[in-house]
N, C-alpha and C positions, 0 to 999 in steps of 0.2 A: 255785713250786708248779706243778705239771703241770695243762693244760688238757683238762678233756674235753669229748669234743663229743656231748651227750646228742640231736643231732639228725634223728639214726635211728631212735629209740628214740619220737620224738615221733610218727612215720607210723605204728608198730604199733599206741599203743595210744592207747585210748578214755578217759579221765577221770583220768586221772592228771597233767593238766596243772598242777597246782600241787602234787603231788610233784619236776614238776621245775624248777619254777620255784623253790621249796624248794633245791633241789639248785643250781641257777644260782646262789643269792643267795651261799649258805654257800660254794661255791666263788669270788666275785669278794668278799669282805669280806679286806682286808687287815690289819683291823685292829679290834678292837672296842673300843666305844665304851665308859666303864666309869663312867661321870657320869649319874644319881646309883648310886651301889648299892643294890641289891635283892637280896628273899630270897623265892624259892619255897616253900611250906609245905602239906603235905596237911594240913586240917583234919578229915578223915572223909573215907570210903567214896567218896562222887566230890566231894567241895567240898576245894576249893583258894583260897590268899591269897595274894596278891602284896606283899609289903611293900615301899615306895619309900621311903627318906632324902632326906625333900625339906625338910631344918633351913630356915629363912628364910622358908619360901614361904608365904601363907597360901593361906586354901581359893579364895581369886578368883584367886589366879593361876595354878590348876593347870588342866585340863582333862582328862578321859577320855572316849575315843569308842572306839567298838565299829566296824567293818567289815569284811565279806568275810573270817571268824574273820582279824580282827585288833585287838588291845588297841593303841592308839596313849594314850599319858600324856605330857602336855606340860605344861612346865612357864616361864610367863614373866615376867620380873624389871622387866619395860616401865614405869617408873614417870614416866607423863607432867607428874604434879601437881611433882615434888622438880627446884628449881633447883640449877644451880652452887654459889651462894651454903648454903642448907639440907644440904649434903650434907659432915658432917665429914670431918678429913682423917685419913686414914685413914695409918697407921705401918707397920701391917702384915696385908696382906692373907690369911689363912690358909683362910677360910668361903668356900668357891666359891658367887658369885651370879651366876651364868648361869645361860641359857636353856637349855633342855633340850628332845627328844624321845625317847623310849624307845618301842619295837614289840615285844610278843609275842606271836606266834601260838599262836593257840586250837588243840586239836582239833575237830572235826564235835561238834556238840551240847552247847557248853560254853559258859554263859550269865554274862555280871555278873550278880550281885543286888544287889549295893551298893558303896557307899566309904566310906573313914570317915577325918577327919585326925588324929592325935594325937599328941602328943610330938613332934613332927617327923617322924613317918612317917604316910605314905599306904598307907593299907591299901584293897585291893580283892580281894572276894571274886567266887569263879566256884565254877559248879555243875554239873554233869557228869550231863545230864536225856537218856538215852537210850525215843524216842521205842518208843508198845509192839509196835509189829511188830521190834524188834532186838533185845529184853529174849528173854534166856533164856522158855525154856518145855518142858514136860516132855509126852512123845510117848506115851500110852499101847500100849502091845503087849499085841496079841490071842493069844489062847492058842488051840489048833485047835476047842475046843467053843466059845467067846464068838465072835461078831461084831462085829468092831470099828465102834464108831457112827460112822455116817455123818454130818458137818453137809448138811442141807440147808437152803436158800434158798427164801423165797417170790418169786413174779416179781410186780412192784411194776405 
């Protein structure tokens, strides 16, 4: 895969730095990770579900953290209590029980509201809360007899 060098590009511009650090990642990933699988799903208008296949795992051993729009889902098999002795022998191993981390980044203004575990799958929902100065809005036009109203301010 051909290298580019988005380093020119970083002295133009103003706030686009995690477009390209975006760009950086997606071009050095050799290989993507595909443990557990997951299904993206719009449930409505702006709410979205994440569903994770986490068969095994109960709700203590998973973790979800939100940072810097990123979903990080971690899942750990750590079982400090279970000896050598306690643990059958297994014939054939098919149920993958490892550890896991999975990352997926947010858009700008995309919030958890919840999680839920069920059947084996980890569901986590996200909600798409555009803040009101970005929300559409409609511009009245003055016609040459009306005056288009003016907002004015009191000075506090």
């Amino acid at each position: 895969m051909r290298q580019f060098d988005l380093s020119p590009l970083y002295r133009s511009t103003i706030g686009f730095d995690r477009l390209f650090n975006m760009l950086d990642q997606t071009a050095g990933i050799e290989s993507v990770p595909s443990y557990p699988p997951y299904n993206i799903e719009r449930t409505g208008e702006n709410a979205y579900r994440i569903s994770v296949a986490v068969a095994g795992f109960a709700a203590s051993d998973l973790s979800i953290e939100t940072k810097e729009n990123t979903l990080t889902i971690r899942g750990s098999h750590e079982r400090s209590g279970e000896t050598e002795k306690a643990k059958p022998e297994v014939l054939y191993q098919g149920i993958a029980a490892r550890s896991f981390e999975r990352r997926f980044q947010l858009a700008d203004h995309v919030h958890v509201t919840g999680a839920s575990l069920e059947n084996g799958l980890l569901h986590v929902d996200l909600l798409r809360e555009l803040p009101e100065a970005q929300k559409p809005r409609q511009i009245p036009i003055a016609t040459g007899d009306a005056k288009p109203a003016v907002a004015t301010s009191k000075a506090a």
